[in-house]
SEDOVO-619275 format. One record per residue: y, z, x of N, C-alpha, C, O, CB in turn; residue in one letter; residue number from 1. Coordinates in Angstrom, 3 decimals. Glycine has a CB too. Layout:
// residues N
<rec n_y="Y" n_z="Z" n_x="X" ca_y="Y" ca_z="Z" ca_x="X" c_y="Y" c_z="Z" c_x="X" o_y="Y" o_z="Z" o_x="X" cb_y="Y" cb_z="Z" cb_x="X" res="A" n="NUM"/>
...
This chain:
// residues 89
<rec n_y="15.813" n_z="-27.919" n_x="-14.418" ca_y="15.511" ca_z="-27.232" ca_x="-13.191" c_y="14.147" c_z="-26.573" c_x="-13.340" o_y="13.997" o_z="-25.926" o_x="-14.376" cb_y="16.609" cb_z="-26.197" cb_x="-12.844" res="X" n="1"/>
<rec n_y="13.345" n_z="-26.612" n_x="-12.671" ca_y="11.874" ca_z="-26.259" ca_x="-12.273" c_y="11.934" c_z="-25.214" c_x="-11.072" o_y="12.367" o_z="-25.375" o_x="-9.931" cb_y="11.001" cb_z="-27.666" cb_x="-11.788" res="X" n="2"/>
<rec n_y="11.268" n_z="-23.903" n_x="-11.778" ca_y="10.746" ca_z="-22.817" ca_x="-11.149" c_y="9.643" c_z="-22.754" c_x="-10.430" o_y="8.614" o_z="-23.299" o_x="-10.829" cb_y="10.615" cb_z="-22.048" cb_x="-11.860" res="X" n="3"/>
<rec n_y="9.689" n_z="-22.210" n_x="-9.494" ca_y="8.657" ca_z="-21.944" ca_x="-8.661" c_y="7.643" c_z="-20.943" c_x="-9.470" o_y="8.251" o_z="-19.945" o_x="-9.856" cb_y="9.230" cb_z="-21.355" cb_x="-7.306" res="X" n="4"/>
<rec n_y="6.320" n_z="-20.949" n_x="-9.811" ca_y="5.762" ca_z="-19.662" ca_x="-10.647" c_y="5.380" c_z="-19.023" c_x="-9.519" o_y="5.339" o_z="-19.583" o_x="-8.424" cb_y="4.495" cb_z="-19.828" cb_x="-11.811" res="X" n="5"/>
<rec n_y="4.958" n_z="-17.336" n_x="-9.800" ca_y="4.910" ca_z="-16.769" ca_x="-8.809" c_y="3.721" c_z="-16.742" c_x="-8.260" o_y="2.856" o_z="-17.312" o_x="-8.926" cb_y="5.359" cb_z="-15.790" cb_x="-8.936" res="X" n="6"/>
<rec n_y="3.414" n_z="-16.317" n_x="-7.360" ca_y="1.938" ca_z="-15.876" ca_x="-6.825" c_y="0.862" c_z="-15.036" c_x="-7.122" o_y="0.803" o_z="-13.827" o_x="-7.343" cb_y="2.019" cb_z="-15.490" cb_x="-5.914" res="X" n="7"/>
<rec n_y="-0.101" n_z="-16.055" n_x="-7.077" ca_y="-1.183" ca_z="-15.430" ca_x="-7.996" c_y="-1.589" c_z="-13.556" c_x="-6.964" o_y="-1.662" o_z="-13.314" o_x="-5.759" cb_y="-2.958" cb_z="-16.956" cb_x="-8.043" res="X" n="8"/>
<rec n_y="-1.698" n_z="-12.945" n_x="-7.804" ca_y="-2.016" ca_z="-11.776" ca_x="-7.026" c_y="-3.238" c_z="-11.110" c_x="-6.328" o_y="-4.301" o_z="-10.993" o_x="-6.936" cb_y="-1.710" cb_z="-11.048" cb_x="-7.671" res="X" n="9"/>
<rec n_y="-3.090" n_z="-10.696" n_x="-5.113" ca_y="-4.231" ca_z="-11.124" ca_x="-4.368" c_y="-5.565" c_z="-9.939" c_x="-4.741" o_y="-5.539" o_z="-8.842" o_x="-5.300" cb_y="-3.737" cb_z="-11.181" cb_x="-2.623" res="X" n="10"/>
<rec n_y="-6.744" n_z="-10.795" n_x="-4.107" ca_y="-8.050" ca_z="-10.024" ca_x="-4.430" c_y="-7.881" c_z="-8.575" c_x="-4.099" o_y="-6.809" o_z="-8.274" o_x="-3.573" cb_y="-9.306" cb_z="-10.588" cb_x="-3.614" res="X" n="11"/>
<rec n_y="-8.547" n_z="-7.850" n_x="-4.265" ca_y="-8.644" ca_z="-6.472" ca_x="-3.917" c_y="-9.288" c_z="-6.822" c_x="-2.214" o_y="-9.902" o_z="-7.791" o_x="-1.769" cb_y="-9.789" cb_z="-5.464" cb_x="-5.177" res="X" n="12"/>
<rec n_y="-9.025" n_z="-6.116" n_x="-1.865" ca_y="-8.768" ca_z="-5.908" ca_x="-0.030" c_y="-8.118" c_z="-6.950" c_x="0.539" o_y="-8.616" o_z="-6.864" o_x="1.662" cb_y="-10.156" cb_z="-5.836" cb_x="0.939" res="X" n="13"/>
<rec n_y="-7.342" n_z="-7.915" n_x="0.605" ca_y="-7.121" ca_z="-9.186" ca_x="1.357" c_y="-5.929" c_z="-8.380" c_x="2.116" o_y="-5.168" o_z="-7.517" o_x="1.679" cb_y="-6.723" cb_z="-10.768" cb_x="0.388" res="X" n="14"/>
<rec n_y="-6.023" n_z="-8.887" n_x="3.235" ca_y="-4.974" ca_z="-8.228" ca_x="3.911" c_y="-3.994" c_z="-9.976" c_x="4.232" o_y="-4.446" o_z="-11.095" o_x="4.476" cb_y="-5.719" cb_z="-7.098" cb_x="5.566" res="X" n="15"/>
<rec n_y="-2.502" n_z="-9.460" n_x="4.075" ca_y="-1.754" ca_z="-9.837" ca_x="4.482" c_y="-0.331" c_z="-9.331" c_x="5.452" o_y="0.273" o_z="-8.278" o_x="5.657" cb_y="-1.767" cb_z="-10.238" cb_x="3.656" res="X" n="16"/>
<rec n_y="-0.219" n_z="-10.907" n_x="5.928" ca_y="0.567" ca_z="-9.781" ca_x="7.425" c_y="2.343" c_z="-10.698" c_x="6.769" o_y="3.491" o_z="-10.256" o_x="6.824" cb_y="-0.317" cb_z="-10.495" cb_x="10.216" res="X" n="17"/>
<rec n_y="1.903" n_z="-11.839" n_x="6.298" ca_y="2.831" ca_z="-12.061" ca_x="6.130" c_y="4.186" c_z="-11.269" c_x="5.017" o_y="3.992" o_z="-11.216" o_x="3.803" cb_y="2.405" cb_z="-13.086" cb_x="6.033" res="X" n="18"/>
<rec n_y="5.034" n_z="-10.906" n_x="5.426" ca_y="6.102" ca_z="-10.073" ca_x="3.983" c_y="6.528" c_z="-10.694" c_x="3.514" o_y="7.289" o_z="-9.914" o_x="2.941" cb_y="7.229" cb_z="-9.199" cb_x="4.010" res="X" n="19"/>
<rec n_y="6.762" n_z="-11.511" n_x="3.188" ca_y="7.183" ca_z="-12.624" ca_x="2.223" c_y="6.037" c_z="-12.778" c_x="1.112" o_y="6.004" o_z="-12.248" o_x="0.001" cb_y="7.408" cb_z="-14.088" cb_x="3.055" res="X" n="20"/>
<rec n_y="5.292" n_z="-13.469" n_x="1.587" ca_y="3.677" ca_z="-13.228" ca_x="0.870" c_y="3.207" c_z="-11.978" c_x="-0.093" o_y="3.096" o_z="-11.853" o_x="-1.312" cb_y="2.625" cb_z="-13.058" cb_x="2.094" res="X" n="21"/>
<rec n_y="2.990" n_z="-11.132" n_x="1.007" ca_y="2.685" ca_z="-9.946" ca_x="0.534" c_y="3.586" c_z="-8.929" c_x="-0.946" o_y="3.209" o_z="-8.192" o_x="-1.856" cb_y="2.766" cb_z="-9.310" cb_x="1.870" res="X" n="22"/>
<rec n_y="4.973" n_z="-9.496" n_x="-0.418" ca_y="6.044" ca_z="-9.120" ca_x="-1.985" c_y="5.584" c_z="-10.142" c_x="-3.294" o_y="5.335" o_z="-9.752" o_x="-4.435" cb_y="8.121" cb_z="-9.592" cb_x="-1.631" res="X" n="23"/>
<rec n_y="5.549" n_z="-11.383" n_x="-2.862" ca_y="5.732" ca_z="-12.229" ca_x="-3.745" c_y="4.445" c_z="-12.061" c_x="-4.612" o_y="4.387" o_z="-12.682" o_x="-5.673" cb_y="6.017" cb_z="-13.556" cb_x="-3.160" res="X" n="24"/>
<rec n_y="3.417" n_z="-11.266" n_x="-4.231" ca_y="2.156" ca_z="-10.720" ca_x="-5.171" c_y="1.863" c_z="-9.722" c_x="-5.491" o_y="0.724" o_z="-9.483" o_x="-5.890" cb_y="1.153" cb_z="-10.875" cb_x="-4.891" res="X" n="25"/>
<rec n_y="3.403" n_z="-8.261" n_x="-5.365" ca_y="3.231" ca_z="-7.577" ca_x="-6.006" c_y="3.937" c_z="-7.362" c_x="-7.584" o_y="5.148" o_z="-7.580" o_x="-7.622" cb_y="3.301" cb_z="-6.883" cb_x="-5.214" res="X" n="26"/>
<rec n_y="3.501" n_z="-7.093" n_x="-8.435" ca_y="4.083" ca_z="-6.840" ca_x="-9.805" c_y="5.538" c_z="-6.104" c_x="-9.507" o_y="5.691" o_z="-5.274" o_x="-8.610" cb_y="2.995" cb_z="-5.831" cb_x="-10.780" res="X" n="27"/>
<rec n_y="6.252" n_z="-6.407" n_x="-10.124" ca_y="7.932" ca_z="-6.108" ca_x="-10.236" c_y="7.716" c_z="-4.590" c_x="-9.532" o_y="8.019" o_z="-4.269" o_x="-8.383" cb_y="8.781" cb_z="-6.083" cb_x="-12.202" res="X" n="28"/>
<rec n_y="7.006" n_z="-3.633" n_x="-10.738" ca_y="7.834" ca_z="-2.116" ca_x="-10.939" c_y="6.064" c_z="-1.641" c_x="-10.184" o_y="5.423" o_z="-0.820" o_x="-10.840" cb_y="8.537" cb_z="-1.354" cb_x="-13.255" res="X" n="29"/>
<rec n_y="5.443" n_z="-2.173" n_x="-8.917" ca_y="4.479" ca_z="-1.516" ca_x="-8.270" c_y="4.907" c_z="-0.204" c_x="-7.276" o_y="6.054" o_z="-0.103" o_x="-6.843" cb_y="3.815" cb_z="-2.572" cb_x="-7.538" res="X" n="30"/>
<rec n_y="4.084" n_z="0.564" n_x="-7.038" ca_y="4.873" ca_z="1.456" ca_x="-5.942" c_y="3.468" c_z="0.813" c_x="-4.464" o_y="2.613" o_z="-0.065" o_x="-4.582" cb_y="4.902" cb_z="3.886" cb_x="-6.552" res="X" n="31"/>
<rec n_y="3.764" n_z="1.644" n_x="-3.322" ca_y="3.114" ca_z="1.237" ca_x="-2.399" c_y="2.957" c_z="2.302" c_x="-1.861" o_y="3.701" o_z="3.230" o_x="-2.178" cb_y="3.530" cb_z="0.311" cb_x="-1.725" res="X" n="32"/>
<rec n_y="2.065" n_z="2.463" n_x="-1.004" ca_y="1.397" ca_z="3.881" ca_x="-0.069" c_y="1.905" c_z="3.210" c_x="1.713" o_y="1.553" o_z="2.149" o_x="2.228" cb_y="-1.095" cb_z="4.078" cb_x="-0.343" res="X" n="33"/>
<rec n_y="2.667" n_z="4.113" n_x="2.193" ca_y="2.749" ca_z="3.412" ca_x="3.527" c_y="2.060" c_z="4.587" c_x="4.243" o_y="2.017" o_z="5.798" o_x="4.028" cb_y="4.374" cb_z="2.948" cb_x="4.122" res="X" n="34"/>
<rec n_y="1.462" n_z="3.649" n_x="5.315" ca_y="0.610" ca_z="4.639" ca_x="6.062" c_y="0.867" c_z="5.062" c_x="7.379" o_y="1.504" o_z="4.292" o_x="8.098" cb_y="-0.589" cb_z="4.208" cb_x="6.133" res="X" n="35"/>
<rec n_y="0.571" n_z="5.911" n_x="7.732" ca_y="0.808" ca_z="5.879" ca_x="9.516" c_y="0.169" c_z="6.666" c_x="10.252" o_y="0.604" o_z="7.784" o_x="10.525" cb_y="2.120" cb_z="6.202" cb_x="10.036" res="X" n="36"/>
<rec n_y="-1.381" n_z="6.040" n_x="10.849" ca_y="-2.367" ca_z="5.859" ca_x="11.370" c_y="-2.279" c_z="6.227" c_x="12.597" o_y="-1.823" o_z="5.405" o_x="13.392" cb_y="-2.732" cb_z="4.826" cb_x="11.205" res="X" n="37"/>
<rec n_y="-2.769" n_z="7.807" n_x="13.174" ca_y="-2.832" ca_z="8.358" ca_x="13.786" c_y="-4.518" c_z="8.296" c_x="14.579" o_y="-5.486" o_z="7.679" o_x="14.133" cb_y="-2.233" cb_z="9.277" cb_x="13.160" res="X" n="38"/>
<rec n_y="-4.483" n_z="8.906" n_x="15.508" ca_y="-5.728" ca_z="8.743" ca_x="16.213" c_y="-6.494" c_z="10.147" c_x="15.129" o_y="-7.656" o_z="10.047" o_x="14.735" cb_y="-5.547" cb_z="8.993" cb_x="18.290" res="X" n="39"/>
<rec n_y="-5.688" n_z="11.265" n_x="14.814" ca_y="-6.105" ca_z="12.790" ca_x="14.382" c_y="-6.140" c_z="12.384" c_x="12.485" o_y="-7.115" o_z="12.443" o_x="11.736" cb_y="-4.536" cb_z="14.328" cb_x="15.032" res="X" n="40"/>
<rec n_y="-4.719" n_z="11.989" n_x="12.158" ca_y="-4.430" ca_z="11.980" ca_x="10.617" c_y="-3.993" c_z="10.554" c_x="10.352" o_y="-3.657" o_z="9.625" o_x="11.086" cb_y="-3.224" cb_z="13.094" cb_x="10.122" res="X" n="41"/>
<rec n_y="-4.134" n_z="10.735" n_x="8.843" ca_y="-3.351" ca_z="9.255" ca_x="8.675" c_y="-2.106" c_z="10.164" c_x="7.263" o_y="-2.244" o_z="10.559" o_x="6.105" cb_y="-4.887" cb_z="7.400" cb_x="7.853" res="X" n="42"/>
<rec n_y="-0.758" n_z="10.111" n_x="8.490" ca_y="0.178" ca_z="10.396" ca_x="6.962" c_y="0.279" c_z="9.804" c_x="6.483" o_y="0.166" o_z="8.709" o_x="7.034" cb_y="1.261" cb_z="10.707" cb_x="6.693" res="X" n="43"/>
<rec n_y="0.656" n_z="9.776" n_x="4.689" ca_y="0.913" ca_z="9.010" ca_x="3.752" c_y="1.956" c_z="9.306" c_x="2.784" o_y="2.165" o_z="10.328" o_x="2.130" cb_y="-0.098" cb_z="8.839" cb_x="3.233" res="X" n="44"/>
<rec n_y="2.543" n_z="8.234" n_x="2.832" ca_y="4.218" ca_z="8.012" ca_x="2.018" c_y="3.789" c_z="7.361" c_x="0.602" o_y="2.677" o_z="6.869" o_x="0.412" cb_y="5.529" cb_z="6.653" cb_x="3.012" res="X" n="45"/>
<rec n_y="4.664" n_z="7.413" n_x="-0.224" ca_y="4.763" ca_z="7.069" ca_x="-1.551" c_y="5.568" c_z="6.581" c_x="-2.001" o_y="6.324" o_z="7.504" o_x="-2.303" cb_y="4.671" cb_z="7.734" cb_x="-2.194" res="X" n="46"/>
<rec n_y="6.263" n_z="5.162" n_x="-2.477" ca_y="6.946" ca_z="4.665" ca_x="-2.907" c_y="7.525" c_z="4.981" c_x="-3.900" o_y="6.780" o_z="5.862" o_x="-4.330" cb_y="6.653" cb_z="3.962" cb_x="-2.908" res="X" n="47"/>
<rec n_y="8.764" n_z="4.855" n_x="-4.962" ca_y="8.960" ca_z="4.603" ca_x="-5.926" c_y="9.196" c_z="3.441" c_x="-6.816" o_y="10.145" o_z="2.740" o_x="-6.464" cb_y="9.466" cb_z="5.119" cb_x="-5.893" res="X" n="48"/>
<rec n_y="8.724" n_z="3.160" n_x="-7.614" ca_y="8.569" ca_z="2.046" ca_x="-8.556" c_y="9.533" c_z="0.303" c_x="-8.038" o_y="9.267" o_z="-0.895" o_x="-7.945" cb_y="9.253" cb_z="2.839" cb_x="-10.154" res="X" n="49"/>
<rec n_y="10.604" n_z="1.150" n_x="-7.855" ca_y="11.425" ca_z="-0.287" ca_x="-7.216" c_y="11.456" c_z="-0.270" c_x="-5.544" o_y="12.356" o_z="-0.753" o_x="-4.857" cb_y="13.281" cb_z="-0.323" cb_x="-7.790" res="X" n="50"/>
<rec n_y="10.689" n_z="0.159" n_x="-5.233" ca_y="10.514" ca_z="0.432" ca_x="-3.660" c_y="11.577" c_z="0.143" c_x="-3.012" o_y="11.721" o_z="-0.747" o_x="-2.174" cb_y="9.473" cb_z="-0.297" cb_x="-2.977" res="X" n="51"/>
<rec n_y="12.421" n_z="0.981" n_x="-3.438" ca_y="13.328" ca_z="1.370" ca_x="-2.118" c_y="13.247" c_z="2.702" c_x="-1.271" o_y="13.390" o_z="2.865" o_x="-0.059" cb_y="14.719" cb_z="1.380" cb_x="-2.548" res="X" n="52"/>
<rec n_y="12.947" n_z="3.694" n_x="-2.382" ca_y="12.935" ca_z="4.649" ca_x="-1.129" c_y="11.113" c_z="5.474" c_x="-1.194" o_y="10.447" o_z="5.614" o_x="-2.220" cb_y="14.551" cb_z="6.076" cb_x="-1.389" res="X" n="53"/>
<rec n_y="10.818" n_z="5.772" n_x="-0.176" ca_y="9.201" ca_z="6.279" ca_x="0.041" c_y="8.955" c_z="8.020" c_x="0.425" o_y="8.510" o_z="8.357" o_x="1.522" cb_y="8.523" cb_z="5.296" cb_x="1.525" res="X" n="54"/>
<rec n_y="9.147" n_z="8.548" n_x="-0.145" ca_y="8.361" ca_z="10.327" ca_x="-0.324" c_y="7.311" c_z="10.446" c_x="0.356" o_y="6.249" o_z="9.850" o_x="0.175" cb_y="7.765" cb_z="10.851" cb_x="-1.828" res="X" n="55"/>
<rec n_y="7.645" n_z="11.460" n_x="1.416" ca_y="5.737" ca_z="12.065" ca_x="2.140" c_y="4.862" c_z="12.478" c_x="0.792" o_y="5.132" o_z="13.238" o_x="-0.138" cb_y="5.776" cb_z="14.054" cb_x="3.431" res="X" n="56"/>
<rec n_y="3.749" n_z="11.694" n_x="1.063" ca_y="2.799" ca_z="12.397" ca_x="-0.433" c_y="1.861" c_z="13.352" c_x="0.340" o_y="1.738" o_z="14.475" o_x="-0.149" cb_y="1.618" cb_z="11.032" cb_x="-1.557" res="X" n="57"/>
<rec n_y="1.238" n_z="13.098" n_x="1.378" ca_y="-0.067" ca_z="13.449" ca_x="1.955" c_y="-0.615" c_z="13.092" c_x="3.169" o_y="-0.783" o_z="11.892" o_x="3.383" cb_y="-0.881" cb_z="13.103" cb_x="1.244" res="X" n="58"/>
<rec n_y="-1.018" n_z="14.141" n_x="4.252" ca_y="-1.817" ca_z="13.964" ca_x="5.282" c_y="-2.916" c_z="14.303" c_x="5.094" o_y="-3.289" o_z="15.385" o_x="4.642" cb_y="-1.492" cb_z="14.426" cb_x="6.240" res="X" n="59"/>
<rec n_y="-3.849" n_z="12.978" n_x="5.583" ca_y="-5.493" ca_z="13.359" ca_x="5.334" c_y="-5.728" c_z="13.072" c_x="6.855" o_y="-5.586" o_z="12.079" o_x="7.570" cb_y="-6.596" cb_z="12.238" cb_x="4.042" res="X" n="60"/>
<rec n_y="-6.299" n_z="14.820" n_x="7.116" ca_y="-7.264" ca_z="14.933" ca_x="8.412" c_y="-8.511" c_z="13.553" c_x="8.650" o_y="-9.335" o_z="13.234" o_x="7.793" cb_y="-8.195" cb_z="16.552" cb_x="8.161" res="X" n="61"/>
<rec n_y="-8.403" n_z="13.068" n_x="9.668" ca_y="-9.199" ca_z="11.766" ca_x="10.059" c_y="-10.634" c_z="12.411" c_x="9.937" o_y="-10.777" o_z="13.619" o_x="10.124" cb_y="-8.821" cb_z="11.061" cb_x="11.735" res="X" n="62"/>
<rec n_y="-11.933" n_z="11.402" n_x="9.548" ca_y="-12.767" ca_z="12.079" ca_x="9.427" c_y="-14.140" c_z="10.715" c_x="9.674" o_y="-14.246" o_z="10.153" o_x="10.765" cb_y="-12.500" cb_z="12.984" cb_x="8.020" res="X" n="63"/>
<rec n_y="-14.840" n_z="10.456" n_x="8.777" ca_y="-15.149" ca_z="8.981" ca_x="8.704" c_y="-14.633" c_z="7.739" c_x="8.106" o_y="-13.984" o_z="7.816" o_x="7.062" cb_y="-16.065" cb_z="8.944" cb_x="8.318" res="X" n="64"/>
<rec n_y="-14.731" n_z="7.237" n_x="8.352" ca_y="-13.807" ca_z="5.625" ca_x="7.584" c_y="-14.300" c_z="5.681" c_x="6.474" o_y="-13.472" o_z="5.549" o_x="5.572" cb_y="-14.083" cb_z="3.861" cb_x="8.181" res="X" n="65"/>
<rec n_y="-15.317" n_z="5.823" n_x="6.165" ca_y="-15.298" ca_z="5.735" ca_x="4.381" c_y="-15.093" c_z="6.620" c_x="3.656" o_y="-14.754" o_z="6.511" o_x="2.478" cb_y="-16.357" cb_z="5.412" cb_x="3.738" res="X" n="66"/>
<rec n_y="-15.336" n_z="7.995" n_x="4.485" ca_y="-14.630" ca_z="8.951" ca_x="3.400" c_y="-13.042" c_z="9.034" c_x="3.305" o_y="-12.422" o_z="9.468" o_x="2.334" cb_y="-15.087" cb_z="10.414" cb_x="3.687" res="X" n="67"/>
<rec n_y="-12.451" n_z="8.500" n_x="4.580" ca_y="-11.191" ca_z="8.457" ca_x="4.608" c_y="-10.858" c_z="7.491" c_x="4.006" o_y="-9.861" o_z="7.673" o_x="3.308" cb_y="-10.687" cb_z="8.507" cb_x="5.649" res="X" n="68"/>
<rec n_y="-11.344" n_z="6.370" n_x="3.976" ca_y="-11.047" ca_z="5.073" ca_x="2.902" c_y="-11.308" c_z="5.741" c_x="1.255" o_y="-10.415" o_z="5.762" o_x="0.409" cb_y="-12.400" cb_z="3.528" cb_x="3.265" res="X" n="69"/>
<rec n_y="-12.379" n_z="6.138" n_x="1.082" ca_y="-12.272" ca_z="6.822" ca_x="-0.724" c_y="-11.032" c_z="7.458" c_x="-1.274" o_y="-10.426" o_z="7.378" o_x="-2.343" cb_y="-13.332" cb_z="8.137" cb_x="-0.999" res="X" n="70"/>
<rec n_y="-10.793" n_z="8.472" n_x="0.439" ca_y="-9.573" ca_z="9.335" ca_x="-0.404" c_y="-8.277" c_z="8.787" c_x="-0.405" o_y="-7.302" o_z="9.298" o_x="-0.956" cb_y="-9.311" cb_z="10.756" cb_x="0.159" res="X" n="71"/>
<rec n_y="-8.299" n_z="7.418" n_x="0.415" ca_y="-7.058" ca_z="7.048" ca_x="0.460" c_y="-7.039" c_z="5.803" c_x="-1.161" o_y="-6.038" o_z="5.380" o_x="-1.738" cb_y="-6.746" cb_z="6.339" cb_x="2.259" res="X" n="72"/>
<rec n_y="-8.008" n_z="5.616" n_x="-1.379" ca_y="-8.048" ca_z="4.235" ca_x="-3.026" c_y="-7.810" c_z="5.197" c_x="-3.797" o_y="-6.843" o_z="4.981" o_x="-4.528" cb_y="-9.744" cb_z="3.178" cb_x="-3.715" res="X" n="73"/>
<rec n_y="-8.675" n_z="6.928" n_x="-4.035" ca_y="-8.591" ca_z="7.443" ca_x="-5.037" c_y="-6.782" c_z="7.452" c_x="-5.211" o_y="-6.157" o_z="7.122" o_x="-6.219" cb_y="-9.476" cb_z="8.778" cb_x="-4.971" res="X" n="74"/>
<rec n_y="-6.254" n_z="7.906" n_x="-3.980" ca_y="-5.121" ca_z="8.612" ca_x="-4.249" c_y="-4.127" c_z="7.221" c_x="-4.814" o_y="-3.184" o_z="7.311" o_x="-5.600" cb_y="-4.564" cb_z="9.548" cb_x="-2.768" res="X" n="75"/>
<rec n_y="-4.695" n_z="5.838" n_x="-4.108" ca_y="-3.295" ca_z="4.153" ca_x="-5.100" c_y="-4.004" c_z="4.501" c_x="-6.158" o_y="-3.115" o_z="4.936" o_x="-6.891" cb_y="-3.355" cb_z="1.737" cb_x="-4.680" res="X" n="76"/>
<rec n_y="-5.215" n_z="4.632" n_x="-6.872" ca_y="-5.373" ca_z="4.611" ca_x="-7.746" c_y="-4.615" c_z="5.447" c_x="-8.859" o_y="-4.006" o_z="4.959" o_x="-9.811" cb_y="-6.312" cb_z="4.637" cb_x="-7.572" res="X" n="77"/>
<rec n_y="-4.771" n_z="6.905" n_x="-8.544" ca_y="-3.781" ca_z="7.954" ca_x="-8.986" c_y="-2.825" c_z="7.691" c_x="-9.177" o_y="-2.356" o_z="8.081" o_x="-10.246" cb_y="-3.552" cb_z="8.827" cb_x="-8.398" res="X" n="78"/>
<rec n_y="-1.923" n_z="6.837" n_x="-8.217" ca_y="-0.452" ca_z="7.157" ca_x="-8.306" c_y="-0.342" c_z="5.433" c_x="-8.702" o_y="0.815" o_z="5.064" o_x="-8.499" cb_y="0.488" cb_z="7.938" cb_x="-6.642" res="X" n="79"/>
<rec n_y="-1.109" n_z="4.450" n_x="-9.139" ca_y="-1.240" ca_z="3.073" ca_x="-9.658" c_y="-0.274" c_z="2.059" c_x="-8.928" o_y="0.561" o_z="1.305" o_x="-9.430" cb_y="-0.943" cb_z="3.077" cb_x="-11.201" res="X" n="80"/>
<rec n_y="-0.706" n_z="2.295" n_x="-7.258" ca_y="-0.419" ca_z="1.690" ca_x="-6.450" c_y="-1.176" c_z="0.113" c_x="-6.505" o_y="-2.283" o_z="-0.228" o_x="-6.920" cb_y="-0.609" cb_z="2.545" cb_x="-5.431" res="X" n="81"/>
<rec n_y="-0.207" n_z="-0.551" n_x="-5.977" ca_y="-0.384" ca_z="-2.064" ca_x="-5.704" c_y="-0.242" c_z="-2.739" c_x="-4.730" o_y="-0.350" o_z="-3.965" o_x="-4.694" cb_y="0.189" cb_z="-2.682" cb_x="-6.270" res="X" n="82"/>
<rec n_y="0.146" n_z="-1.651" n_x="-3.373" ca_y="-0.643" ca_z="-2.309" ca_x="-2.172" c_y="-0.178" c_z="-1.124" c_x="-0.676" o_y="0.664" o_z="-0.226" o_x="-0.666" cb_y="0.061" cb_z="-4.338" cb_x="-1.932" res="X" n="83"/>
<rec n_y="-0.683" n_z="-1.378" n_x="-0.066" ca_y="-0.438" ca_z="-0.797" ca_x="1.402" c_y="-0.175" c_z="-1.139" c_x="2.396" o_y="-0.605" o_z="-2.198" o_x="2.852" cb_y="-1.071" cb_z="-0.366" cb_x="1.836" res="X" n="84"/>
<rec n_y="0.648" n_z="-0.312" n_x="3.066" ca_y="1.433" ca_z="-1.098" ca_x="4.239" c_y="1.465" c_z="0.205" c_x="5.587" o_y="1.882" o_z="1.363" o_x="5.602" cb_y="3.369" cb_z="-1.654" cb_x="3.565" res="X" n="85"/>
<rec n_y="0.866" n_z="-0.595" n_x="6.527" ca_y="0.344" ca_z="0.139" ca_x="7.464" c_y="1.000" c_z="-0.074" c_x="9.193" o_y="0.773" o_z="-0.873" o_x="10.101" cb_y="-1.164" cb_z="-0.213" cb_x="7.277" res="X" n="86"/>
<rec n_y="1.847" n_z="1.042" n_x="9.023" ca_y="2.659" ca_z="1.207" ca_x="10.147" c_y="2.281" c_z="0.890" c_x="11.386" o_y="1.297" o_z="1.516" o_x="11.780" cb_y="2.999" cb_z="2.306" cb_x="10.229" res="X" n="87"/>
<rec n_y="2.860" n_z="-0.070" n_x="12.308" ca_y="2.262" ca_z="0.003" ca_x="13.106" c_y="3.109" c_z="0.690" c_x="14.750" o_y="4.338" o_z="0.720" o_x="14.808" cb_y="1.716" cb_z="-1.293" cb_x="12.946" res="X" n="88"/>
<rec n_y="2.440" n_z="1.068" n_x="15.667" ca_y="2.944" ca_z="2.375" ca_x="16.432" c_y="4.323" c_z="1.749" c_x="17.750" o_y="4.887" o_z="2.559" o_x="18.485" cb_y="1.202" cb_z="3.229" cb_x="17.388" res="X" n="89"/>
């Protein structure tokens, strides 16, 4: 019997919409940042390792896109996130 190997894991920024996809290229024990993208803030949730359940970590006041983009990589970086998933309204 022949396994399917898994999926190679994707570049840094590639967005995927598909969930199937998008699981099948994260590492087993990743956590994830879910977001939810406000016109004012963007709150942010925090996974735990086997992502089932997600913790409020942080609301960052909206400001410019790239400073709001820095503080949102610093913070996967911090917490050695492996991808994001962005609520939609």
């Amino acid at each position: 019997m022949t396994s399917t190997p898994p999926a190679a894991p994707c570049p840094r920024g590639q967005t995927l919409e598909d969930i199937d996809a998008f699981a099948g290229r994260l590492p087993e024990t990743a956590r994830l940042i879910g977001i939810d993208a406000g016109t004012r803030t963007l709150g942010l949730a925090l996974s735990d390792v086997t992502r089932t359940i997600a913790s409020p970590l942080l609301t960052i006041a909206r400001t410019k896109f790239a400073k709001d983009a820095r503080a949102l990589l610093a913070l996967a970086g911090e917490h050695a996130v492996a991808g994001l998933v962005l609520g939609l309204p």
